[in-house]
VMD Tcl script that draws the C-alpha trace (Angstrom):
set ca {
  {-56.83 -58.86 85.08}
  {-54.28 -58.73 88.63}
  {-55.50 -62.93 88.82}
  {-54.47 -63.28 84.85}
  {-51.47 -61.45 85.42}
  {-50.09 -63.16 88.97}
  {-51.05 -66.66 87.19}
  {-48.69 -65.60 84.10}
  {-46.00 -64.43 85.80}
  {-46.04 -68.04 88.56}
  {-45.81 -69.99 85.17}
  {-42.87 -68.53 84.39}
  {-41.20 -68.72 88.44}
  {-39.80 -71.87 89.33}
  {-40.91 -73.86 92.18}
  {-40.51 -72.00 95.80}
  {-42.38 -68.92 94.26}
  {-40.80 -66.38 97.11}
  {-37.39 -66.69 96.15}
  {-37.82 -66.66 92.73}
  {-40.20 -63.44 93.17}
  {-37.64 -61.49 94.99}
  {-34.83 -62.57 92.47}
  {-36.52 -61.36 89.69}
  {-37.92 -58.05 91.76}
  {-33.97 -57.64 92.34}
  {-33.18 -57.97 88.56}
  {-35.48 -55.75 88.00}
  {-34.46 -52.51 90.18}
  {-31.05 -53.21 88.32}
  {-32.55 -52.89 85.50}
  {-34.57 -50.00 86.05}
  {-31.31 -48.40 87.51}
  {-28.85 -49.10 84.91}
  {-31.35 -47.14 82.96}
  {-30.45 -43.55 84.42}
  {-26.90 -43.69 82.60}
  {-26.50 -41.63 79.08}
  {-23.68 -40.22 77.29}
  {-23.54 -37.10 75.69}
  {-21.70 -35.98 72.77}
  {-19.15 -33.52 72.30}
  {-21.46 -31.43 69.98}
  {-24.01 -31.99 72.78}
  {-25.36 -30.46 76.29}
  {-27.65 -32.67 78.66}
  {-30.13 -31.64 80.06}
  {-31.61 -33.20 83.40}
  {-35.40 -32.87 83.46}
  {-36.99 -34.14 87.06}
  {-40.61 -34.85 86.61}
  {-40.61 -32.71 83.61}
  {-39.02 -29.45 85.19}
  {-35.33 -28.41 84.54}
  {-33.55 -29.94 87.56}
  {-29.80 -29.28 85.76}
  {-27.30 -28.82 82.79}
  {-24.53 -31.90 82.48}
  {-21.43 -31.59 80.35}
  {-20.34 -34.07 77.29}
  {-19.52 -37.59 78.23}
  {-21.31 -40.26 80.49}
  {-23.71 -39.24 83.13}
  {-26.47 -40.67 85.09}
  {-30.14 -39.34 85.85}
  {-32.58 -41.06 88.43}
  {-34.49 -43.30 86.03}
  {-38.10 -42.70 84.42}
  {-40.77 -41.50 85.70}
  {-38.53 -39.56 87.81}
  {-36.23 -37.46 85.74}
  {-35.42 -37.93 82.22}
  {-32.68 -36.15 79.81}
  {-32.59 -34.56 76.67}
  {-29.22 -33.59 74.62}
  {-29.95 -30.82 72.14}
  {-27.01 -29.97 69.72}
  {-25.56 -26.87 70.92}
  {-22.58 -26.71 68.43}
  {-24.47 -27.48 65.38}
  {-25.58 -24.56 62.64}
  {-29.04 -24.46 61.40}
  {-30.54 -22.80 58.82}
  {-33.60 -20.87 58.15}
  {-34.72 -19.47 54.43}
  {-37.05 -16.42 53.91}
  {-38.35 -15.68 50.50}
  {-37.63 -18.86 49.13}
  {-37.56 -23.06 49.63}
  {-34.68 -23.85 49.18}
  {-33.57 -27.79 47.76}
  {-32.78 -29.26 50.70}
  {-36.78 -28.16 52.26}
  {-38.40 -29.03 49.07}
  {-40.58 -32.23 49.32}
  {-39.42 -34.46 46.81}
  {-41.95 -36.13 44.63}
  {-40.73 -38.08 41.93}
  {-37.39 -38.77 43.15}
  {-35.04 -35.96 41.99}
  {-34.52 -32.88 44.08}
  {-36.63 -30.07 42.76}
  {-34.75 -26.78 42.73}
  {-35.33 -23.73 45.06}
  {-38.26 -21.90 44.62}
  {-39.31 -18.15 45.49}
  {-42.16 -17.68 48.12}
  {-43.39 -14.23 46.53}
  {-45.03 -13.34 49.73}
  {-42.24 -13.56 51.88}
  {-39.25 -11.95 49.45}
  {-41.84 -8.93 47.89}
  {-40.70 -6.00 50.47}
  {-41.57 -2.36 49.99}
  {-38.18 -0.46 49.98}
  {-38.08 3.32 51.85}
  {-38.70 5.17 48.80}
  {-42.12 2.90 48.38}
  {-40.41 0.44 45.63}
  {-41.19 -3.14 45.54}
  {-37.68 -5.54 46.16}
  {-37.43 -9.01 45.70}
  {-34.82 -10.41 48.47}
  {-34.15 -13.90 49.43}
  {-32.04 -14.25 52.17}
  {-30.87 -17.01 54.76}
  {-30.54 -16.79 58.78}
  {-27.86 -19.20 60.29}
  {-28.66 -19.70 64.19}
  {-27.08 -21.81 67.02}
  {-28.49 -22.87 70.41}
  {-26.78 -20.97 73.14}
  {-28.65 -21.88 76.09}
  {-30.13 -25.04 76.24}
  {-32.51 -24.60 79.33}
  {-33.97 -21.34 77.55}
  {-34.21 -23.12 74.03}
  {-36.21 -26.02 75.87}
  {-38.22 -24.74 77.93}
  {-39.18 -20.91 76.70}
  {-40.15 -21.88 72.64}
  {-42.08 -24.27 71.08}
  {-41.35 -23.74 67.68}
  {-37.57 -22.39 67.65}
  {-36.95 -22.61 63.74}
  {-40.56 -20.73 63.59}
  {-39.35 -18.02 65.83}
  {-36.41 -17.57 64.03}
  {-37.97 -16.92 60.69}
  {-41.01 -14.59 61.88}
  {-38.81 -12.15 63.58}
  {-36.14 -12.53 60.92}
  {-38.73 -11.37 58.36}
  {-40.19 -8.72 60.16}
  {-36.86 -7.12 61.23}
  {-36.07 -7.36 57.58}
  {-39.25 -5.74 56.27}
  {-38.29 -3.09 59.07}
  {-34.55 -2.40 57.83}
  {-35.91 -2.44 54.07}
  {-38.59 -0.04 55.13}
  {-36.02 2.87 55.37}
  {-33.64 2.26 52.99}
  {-33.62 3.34 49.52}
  {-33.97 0.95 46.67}
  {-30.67 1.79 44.96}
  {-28.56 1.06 48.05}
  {-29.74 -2.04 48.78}
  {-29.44 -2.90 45.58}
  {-25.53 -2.07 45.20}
  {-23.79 -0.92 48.02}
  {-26.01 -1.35 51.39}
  {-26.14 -5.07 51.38}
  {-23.30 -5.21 53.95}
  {-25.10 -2.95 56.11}
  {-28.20 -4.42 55.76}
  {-27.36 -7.64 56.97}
  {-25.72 -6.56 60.31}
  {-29.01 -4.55 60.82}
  {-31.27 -7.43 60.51}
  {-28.87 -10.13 62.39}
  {-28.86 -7.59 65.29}
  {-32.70 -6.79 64.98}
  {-33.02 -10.88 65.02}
  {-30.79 -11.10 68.15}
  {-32.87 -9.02 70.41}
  {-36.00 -10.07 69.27}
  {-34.53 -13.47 70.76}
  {-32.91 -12.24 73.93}
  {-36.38 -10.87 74.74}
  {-37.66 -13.97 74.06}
  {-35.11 -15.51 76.17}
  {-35.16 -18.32 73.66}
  {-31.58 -19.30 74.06}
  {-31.14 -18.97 70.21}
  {-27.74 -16.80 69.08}
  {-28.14 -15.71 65.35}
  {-24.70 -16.62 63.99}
  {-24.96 -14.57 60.80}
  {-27.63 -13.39 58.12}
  {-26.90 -13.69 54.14}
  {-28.76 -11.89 51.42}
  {-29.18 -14.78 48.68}
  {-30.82 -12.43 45.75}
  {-31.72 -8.87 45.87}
  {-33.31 -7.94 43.03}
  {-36.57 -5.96 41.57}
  {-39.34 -7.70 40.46}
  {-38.94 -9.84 37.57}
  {-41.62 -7.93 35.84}
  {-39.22 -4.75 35.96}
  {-35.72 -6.64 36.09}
  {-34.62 -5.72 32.76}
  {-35.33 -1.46 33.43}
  {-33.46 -1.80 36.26}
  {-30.44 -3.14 35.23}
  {-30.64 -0.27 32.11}
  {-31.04 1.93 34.83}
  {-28.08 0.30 36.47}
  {-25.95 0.71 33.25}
  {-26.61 3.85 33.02}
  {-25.55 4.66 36.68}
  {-22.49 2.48 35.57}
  {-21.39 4.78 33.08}
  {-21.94 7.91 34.79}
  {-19.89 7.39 37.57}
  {-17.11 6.27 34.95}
  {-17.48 9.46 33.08}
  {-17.52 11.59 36.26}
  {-14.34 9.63 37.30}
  {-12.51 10.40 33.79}
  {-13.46 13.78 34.78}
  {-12.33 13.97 38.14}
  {-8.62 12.03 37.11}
  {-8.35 14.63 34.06}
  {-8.90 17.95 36.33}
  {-6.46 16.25 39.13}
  {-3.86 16.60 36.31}
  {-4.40 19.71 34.72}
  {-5.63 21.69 37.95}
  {-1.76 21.13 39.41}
  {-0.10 21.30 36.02}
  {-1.90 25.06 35.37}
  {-0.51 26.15 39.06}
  {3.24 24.87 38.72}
  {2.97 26.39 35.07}
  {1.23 29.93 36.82}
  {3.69 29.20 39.80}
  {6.45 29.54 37.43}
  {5.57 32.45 35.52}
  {5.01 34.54 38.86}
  {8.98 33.09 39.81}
  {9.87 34.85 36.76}
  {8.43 37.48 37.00}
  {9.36 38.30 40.41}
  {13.52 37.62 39.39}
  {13.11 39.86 36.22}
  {11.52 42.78 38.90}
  {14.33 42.26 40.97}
  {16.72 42.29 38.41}
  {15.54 45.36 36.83}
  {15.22 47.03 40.20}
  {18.57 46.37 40.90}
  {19.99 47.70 37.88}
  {17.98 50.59 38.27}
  {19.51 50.72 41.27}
  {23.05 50.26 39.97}
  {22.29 53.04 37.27}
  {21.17 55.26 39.86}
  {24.30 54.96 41.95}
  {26.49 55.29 39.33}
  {24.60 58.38 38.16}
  {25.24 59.65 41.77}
  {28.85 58.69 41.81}
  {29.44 60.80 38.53}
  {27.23 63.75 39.90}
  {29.40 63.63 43.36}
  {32.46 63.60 41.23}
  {31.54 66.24 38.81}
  {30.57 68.53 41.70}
  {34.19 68.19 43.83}
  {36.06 68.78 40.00}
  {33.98 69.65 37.15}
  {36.29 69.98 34.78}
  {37.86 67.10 35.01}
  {35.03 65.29 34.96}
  {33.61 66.57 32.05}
  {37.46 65.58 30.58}
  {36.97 62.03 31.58}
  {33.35 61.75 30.19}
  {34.90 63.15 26.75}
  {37.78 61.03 27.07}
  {35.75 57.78 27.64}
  {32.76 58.61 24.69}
  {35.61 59.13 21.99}
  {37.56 55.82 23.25}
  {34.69 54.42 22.78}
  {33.61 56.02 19.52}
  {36.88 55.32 17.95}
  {36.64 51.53 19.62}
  {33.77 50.78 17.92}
  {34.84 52.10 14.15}
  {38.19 51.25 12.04}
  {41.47 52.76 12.36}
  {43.93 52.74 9.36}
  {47.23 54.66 9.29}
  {48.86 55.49 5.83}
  {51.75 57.06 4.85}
  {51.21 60.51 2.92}
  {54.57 59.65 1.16}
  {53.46 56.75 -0.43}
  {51.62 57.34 -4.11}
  {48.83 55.28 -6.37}
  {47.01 54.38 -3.03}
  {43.83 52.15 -4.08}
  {41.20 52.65 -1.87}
  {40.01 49.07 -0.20}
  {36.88 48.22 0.90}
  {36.77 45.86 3.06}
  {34.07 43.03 2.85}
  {35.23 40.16 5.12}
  {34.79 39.18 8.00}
  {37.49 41.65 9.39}
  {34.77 44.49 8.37}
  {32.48 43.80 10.60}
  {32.19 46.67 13.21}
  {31.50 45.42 16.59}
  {28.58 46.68 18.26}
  {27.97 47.72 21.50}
  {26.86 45.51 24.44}
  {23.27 45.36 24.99}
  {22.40 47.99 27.96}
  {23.73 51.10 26.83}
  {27.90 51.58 28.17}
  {30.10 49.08 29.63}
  {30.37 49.72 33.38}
  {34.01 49.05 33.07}
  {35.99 51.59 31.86}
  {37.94 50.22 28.77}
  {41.91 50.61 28.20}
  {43.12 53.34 26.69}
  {44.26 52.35 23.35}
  {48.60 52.75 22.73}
  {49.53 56.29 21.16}
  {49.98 56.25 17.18}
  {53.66 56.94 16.03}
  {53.91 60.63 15.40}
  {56.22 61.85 12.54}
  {56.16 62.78 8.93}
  {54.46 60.85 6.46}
  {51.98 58.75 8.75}
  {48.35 59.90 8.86}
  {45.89 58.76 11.52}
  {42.23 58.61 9.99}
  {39.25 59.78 11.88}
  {36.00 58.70 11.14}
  {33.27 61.78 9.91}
  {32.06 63.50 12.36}
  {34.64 63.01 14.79}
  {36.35 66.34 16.57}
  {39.77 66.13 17.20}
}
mol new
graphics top color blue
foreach p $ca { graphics top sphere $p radius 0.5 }
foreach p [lrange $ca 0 end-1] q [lrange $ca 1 end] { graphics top cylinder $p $q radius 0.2 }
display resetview
């Protein structure tokens, strides 16, 4: 096979075999050496492998390696966002058979978890992940996409585990996501696959179809419960405050009417004390006054006519206007104010002052 191959490779060297031999050895190392150079792209990292070990990372752009079998270089996609599905296949996974995509699929025994209050959940959900080392990703997984998905699903059987059914079916999805993109990441950092999990998305969360339709009755009825207990709550925040401005108020009254009758009891009382002081220093004079100032106001309160006893055929006139109306006194009892004393009625012959009944002179 060496004789076979020499005599091929004379047939093809021109005459003066040496020279042509070494020519062709010297194309050849050129050759072999313009093989080291690769570029990498932007959305790449190279990786510098010498007889299969890492030997070191390169940046994007063109770099050079010692040629094969010495080293050799990989560029993984660093930048670029991959996708991994749990509890279903999803279209773009699907094999397609008769040319047209078939659509996504459930994978019951993947998205059938067992909830903390031991309920069965149907979830689909979706793990986006990055490489972030590339010397870890290479060299410390074999399957990476795999890896992803196995500790995906068991951090989310975990996290479903202990959380009831009715929160992750309304308002725990939030929190249930962070959970399980955390639990991913440091199943991976123990891995030290280089693999960052970018973010985790709940596709579906929903019971099993079997049950789907109590549920949501279920859900209704939650629905209107919480609407009737906030009608509830809005109507007492309105009447609660109205009630205690409306008691407020009737306390505020109550305290000025106290005041004000404690104050004119208090006035009452002085006066009282003022007329007793008085009536002690001159008694009779006092007791003059008081008479003086309860027939003024006696005689204030009723008509007065004056006729002349001279005059004959008198008629007696009633009067029924307005003018006959007696004014009464003020509510309260006396005026505090003594009145003015009414002008002195002509004396002579012939003019009469009347005096209502009852009235001493």
């Amino acid at each position: 096979m060496i004789r076979q191959a020499q005599d091929a490779v004379r047939r093809y060297l021109p005459r003066g075999g040496g020279k042509g031999a070494a020519l062709l050895g010297v194309v050849l190392v050129l050759v072999w050496g313009a093989s080291g150079f690769f570029r990498v792209q932007p959305d790449e990292q190279g990786v510098v492998m010498r007889f299969g070990a890492f030997e070191r990372a390169v940046p994007p752009g063109l770099n050079y390696h010692i040629p094969w079998p010495i080293e050799s270089a990989t560029t993984p996609r660093v930048t670029r966002i991959n996708r991994v599905d749990i509890g279903f296949v999803g279209a773009a996974d699907a094999p397609v058979v008769t040319g047209r995509v078939p659509p996504a699929r459930d994978v019951l025994a993947e998205s059938l978890m067992l909830t903390g209050d031991e309920n069965i959940i149907d979830i689909d959900v979706a793990v986006f992940w990055r490489i972030r080392d590339a010397e870890e990703f290479l060299f410390n997984t074999r399957n990476p996409e795999s890896t992803v998905k196995s500790a995906a699903e068991s951090v989310m059987r975990e996290v479903i585990g202990r959380t009831p059914i009715q929160p992750a079916l309304t308002e725990a999805r939030a929190q249930i996501e962070q959970d399980v993109r955390r639990g991913t990441q440091a199943i991976m950092d123990q891995y030290r696959a280089g693999i960052e999990i970018v973010q985790v998305q709940l596709q579906k969360v929903d019971p099993p179809s079997q049950v789907i339709d109590a549920f949501r009755d279920v859900q209704r009825a939650n629905a209107d419960r919480e609407r009737a207990r906030n009608e509830a709550e809005s109507f007492r925040n309105d009447i609660i405050p109205r009630a205690r401005g409306e008691a407020e108020r009737v306390v505020q009254e109550a305290q000025g009417f106290r005041e004000s009758q404690i104050a004119r009891a208090r006035g009452e009382a002085a006066r009282f004390n003022s007329v007793l002081t008085a009536y002690q220093a001159a008694g009779d004079v006092t007791v003059r006054r008081m008479y003086l100032e309860t027939m003024e106001e006696i005689l204030r309160r009723n008509p007065t006519i004056l006729v002349d006893d001279r005059l004959q055929g008198i008629v007696p006139f009633l009067p029924l206007g307005d003018g006959a109306a007696v004014p009464r006194p003020p509510a309260g009892g006396l005026p505090t104010t003594r009145p003015q004393p009414l002008p002195a009625a002509p004396q002579g012959p012939g003019v009469v002052q009347s005096r209502s009944p009852g009235v001493p002179r």
